[in-house]
PyMOL Python script that loads the backbone (N, CA, C, O; Angstrom):
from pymol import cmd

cmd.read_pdbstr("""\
ATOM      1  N   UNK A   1      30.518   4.605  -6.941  1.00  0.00           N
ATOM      2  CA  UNK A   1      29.875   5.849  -6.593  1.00  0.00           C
ATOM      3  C   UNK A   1      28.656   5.539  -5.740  1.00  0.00           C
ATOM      4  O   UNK A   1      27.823   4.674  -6.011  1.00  0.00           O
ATOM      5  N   UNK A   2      28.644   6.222  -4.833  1.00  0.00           N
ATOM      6  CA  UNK A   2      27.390   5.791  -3.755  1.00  0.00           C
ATOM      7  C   UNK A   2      26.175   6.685  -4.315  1.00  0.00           C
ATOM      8  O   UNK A   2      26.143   7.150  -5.454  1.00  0.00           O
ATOM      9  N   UNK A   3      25.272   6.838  -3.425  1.00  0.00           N
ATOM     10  CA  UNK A   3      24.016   7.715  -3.173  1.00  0.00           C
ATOM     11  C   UNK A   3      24.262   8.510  -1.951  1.00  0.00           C
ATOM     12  O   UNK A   3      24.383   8.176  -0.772  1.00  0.00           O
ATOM     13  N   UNK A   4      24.310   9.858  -2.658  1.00  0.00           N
ATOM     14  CA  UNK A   4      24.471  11.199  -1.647  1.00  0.00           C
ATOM     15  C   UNK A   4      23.181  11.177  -0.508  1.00  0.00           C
ATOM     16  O   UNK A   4      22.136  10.536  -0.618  1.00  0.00           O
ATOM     17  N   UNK A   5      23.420  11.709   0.155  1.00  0.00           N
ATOM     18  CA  UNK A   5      21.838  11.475   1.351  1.00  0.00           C
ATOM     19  C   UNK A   5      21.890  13.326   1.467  1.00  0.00           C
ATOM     20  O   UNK A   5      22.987  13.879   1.548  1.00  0.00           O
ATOM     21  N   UNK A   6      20.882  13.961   1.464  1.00  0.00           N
ATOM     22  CA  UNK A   6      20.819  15.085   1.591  1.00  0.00           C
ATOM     23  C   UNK A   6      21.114  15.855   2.881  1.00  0.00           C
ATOM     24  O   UNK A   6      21.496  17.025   2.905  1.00  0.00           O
ATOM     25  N   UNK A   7      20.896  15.076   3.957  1.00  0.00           N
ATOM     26  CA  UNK A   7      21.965  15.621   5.411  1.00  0.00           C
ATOM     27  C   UNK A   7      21.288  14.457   6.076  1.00  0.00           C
ATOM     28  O   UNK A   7      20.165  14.161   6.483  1.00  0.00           O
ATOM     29  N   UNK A   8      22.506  13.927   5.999  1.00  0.00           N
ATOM     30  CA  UNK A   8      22.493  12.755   6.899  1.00  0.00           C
ATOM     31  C   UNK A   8      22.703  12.909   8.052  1.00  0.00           C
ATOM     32  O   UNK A   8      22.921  11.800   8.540  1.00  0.00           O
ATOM     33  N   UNK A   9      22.773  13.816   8.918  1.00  0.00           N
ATOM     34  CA  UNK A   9      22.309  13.757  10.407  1.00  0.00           C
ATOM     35  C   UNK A   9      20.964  13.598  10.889  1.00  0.00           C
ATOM     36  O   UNK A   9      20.626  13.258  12.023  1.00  0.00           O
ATOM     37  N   UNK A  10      20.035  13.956   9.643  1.00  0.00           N
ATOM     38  CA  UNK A  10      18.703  13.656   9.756  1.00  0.00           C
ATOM     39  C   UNK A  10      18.513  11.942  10.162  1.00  0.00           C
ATOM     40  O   UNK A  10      17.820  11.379  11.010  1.00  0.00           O
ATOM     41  N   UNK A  11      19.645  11.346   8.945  1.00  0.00           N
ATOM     42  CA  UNK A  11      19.567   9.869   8.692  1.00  0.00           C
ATOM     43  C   UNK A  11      19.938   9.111   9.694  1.00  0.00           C
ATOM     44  O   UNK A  11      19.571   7.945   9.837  1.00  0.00           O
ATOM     45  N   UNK A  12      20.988   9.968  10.751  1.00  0.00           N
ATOM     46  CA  UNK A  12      21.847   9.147  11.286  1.00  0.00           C
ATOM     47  C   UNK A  12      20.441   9.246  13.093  1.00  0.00           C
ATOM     48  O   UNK A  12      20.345   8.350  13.931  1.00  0.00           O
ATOM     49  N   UNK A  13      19.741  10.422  13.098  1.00  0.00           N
ATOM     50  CA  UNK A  13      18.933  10.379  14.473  1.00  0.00           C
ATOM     51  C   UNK A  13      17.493   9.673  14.575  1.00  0.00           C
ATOM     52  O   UNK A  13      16.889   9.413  15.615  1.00  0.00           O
ATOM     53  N   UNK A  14      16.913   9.322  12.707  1.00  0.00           N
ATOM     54  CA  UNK A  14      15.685   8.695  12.813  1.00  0.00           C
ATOM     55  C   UNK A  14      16.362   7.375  12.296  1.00  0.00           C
ATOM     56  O   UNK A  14      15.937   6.792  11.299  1.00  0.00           O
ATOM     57  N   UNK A  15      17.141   7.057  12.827  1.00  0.00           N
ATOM     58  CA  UNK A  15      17.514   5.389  12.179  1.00  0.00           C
ATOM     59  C   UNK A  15      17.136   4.958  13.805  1.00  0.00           C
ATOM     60  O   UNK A  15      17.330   5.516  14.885  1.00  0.00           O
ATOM     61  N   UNK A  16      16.497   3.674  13.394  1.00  0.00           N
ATOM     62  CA  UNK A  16      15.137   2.773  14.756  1.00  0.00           C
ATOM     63  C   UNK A  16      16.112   1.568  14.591  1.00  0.00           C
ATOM     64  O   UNK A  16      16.821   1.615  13.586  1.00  0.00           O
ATOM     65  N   UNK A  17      16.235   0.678  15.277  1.00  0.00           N
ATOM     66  CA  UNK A  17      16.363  -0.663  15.134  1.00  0.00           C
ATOM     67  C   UNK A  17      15.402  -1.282  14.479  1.00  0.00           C
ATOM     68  O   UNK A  17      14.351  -0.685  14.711  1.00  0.00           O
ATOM     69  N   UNK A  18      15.211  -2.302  13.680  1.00  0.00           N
ATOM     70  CA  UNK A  18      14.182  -2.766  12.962  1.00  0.00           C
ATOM     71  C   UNK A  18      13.363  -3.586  14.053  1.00  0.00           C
ATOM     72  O   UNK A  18      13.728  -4.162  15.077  1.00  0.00           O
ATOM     73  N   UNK A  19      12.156  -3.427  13.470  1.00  0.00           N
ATOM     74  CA  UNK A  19      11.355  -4.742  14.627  1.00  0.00           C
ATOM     75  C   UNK A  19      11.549  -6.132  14.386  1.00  0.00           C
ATOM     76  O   UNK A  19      12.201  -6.566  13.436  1.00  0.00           O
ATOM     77  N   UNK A  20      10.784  -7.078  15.550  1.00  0.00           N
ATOM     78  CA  UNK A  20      11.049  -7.887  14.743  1.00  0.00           C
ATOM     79  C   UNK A  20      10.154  -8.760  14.004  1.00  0.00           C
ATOM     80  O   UNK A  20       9.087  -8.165  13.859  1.00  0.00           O
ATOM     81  N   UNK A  21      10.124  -9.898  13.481  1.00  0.00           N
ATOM     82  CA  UNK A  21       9.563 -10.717  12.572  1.00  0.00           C
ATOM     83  C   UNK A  21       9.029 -11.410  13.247  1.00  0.00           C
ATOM     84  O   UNK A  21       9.594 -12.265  13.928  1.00  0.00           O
ATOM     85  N   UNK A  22       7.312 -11.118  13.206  1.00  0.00           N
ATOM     86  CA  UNK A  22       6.531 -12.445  13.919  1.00  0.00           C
ATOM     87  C   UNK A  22       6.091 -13.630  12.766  1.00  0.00           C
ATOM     88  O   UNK A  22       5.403 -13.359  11.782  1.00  0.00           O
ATOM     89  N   UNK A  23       6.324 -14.235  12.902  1.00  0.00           N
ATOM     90  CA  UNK A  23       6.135 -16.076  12.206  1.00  0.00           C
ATOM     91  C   UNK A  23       4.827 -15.923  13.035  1.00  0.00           C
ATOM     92  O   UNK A  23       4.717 -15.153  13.989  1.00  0.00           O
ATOM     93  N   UNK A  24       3.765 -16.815  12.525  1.00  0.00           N
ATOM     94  CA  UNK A  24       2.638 -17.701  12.453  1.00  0.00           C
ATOM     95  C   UNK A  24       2.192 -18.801  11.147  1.00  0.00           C
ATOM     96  O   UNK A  24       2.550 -19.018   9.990  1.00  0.00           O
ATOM     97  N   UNK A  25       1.416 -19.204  11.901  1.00  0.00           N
ATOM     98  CA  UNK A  25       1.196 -20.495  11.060  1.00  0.00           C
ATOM     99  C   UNK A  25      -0.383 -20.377  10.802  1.00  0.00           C
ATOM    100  O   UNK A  25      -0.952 -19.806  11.732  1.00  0.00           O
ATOM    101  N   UNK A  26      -1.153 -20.749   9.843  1.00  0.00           N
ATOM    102  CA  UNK A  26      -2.490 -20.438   9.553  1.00  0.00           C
ATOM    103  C   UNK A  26      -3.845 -21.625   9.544  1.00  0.00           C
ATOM    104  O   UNK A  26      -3.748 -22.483   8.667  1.00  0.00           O
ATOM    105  N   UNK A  27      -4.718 -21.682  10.197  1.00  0.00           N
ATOM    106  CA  UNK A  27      -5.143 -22.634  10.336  1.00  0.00           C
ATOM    107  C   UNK A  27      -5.611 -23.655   9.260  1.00  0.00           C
ATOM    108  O   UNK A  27      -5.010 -23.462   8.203  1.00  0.00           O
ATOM    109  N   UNK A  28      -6.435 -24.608   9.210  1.00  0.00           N
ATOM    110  CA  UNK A  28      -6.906 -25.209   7.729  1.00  0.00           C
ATOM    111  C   UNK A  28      -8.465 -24.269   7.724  1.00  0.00           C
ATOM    112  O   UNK A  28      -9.021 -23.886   6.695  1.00  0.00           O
ATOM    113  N   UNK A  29      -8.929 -24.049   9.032  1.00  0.00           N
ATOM    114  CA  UNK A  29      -9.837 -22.993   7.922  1.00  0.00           C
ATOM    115  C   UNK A  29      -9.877 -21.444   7.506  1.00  0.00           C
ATOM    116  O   UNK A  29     -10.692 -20.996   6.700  1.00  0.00           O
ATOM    117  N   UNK A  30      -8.434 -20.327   8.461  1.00  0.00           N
ATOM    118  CA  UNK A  30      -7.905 -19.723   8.327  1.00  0.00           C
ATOM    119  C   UNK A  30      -8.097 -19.713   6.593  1.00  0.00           C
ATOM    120  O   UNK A  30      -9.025 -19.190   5.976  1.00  0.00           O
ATOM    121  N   UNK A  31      -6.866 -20.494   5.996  1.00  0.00           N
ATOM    122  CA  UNK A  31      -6.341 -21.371   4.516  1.00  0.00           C
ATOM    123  C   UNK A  31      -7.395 -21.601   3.909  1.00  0.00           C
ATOM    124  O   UNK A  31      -7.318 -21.664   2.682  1.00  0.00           O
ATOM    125  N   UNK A  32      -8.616 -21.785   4.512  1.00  0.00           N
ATOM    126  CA  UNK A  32      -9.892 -22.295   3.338  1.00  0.00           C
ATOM    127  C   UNK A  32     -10.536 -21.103   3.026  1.00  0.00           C
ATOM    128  O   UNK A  32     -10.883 -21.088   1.845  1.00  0.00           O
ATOM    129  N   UNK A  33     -10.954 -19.648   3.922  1.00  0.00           N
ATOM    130  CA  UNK A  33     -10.891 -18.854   3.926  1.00  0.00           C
ATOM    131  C   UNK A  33     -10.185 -17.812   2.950  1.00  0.00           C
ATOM    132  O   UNK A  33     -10.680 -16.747   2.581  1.00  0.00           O
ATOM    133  N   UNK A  34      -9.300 -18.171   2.702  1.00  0.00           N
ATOM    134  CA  UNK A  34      -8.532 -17.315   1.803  1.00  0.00           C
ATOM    135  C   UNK A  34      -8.111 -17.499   0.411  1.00  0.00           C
ATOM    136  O   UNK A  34      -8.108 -16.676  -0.505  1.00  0.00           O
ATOM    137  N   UNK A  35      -7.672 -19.031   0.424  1.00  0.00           N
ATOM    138  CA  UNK A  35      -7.819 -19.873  -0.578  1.00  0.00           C
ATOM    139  C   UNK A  35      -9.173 -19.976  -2.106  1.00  0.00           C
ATOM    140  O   UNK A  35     -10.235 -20.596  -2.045  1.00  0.00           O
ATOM    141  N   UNK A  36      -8.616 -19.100  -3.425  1.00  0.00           N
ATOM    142  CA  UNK A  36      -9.884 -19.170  -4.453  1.00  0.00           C
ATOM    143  C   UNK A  36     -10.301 -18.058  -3.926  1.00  0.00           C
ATOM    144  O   UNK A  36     -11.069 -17.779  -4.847  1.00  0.00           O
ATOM    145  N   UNK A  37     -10.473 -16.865  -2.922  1.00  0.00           N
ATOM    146  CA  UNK A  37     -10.781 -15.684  -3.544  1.00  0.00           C
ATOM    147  C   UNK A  37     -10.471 -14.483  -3.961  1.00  0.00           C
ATOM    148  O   UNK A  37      -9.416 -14.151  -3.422  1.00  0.00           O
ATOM    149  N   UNK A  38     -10.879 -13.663  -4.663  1.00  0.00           N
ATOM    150  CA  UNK A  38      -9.818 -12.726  -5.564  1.00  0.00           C
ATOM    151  C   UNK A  38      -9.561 -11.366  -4.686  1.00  0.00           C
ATOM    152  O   UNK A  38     -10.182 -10.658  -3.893  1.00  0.00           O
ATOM    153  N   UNK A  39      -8.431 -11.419  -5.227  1.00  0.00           N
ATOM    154  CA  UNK A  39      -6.970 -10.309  -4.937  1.00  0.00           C
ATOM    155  C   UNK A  39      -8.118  -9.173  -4.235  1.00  0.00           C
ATOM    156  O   UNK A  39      -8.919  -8.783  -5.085  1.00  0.00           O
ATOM    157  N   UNK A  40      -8.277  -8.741  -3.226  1.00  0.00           N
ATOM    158  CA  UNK A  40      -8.776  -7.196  -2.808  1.00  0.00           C
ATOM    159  C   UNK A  40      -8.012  -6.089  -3.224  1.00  0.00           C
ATOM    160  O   UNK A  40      -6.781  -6.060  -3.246  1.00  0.00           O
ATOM    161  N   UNK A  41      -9.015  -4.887  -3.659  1.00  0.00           N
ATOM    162  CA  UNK A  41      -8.782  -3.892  -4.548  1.00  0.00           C
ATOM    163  C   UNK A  41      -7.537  -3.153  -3.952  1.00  0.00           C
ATOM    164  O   UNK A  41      -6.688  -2.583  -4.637  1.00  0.00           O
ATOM    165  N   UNK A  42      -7.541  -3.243  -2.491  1.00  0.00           N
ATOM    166  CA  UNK A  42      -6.521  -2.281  -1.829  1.00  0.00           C
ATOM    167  C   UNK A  42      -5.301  -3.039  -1.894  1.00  0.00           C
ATOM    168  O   UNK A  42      -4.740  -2.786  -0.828  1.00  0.00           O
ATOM    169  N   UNK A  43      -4.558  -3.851  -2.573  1.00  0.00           N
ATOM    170  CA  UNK A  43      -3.010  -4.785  -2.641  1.00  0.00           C
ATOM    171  C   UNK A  43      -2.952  -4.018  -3.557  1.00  0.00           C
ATOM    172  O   UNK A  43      -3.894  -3.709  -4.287  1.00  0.00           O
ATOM    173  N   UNK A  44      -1.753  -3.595  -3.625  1.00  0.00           N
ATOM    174  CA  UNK A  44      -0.835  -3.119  -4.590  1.00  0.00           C
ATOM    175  C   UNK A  44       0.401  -4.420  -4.647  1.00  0.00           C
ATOM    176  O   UNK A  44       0.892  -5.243  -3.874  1.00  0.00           O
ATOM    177  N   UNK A  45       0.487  -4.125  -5.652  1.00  0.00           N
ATOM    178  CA  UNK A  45       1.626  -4.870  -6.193  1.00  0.00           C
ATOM    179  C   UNK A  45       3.179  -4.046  -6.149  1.00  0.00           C
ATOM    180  O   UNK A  45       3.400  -2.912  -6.573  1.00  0.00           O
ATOM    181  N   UNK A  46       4.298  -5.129  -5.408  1.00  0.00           N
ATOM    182  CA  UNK A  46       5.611  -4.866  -4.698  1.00  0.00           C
ATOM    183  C   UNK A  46       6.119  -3.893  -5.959  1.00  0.00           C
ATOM    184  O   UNK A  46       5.630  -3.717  -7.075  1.00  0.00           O
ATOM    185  N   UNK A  47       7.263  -3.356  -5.337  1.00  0.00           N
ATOM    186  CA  UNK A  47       7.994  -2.230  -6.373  1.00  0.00           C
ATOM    187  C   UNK A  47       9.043  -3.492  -6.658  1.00  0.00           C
ATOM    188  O   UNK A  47       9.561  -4.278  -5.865  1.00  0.00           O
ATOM    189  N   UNK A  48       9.140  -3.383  -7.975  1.00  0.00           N
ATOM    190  CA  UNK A  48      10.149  -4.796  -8.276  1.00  0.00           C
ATOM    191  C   UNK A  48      11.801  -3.307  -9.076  1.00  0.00           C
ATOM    192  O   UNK A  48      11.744  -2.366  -9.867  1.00  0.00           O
ATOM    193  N   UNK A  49      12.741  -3.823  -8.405  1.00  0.00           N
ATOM    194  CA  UNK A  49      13.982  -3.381  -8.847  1.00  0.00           C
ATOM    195  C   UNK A  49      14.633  -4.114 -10.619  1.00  0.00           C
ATOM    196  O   UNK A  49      14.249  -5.112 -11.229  1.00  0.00           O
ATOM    197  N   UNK A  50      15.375  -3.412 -10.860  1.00  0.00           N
ATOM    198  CA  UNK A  50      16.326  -4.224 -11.918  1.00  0.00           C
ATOM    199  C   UNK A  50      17.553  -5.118 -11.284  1.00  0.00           C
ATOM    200  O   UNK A  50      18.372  -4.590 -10.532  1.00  0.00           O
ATOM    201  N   UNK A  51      17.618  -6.432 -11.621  1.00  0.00           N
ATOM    202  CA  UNK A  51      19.054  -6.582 -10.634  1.00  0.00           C
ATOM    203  C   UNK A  51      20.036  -6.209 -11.522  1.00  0.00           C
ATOM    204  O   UNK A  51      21.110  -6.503 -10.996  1.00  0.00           O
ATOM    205  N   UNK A  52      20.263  -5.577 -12.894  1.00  0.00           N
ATOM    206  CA  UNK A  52      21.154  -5.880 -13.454  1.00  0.00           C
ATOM    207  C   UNK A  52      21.246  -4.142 -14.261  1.00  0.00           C
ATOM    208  O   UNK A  52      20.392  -4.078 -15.146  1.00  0.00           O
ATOM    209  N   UNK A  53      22.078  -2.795 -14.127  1.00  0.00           N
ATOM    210  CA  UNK A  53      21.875  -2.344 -14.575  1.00  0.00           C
ATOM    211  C   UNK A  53      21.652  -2.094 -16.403  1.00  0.00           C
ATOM    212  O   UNK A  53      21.841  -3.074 -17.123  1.00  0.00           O
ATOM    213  N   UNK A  54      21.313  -0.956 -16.943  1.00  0.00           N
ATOM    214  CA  UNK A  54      20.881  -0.908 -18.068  1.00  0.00           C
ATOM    215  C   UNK A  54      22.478  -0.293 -18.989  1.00  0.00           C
ATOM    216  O   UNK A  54      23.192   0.497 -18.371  1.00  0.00           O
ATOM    217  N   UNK A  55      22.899  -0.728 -20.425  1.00  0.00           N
ATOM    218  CA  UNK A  55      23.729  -0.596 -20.497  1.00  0.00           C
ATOM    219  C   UNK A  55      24.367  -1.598 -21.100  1.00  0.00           C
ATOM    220  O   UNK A  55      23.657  -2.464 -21.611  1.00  0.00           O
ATOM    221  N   UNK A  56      25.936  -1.742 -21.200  1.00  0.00           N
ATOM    222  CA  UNK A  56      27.140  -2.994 -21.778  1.00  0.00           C
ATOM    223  C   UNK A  56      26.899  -3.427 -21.014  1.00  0.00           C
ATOM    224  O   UNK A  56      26.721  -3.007 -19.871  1.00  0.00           O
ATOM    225  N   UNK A  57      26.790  -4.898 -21.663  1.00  0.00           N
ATOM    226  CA  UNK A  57      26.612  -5.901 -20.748  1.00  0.00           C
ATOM    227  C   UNK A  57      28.034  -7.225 -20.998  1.00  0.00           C
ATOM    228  O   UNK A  57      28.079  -8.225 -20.281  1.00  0.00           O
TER     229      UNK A  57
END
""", "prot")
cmd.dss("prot")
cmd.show_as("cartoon", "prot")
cmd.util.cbc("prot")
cmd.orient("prot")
C-alpha cells in the first residue's frame, strides 16, 4: 500500500532536480575553531525514522 498524495499534479509541477553536493575540506584552524565548543542553541537535532515497523515481528 503506498502513500496517497493529495493531487499530485501539484507534485508532479514543483518537482526541481536536486542540487548538487558541494564537498570541502576544512582547514586545521577552520577544525581548531570548532573543535571542544558546545552545540549552538539554534541545531536541532535530525528527525530520526523507525527502520522497522511496529507490530509482529
Amino acid at each position: 500500500m503506498g502513500t496517497s498524495v493529495p493531487n499530485w499534479k501539484n507534485e508532479i509541477q514543483g518537482a526541481t532536480r536536486p542540487s548538487e553536493v558541494k564537498e570541502y575540506t576544512l582547514s586545521p584552524e577552520e577544525l581548531a575553531q570548532i573543535i571542544g565548543k558546545p552545540i549552538p542553541a539554534s541545531h536541532t537535532k535530525p528527525i530520526k525514522f523507525r527502520s522497522k515497523p511496529k507490530g509482529k515481528e
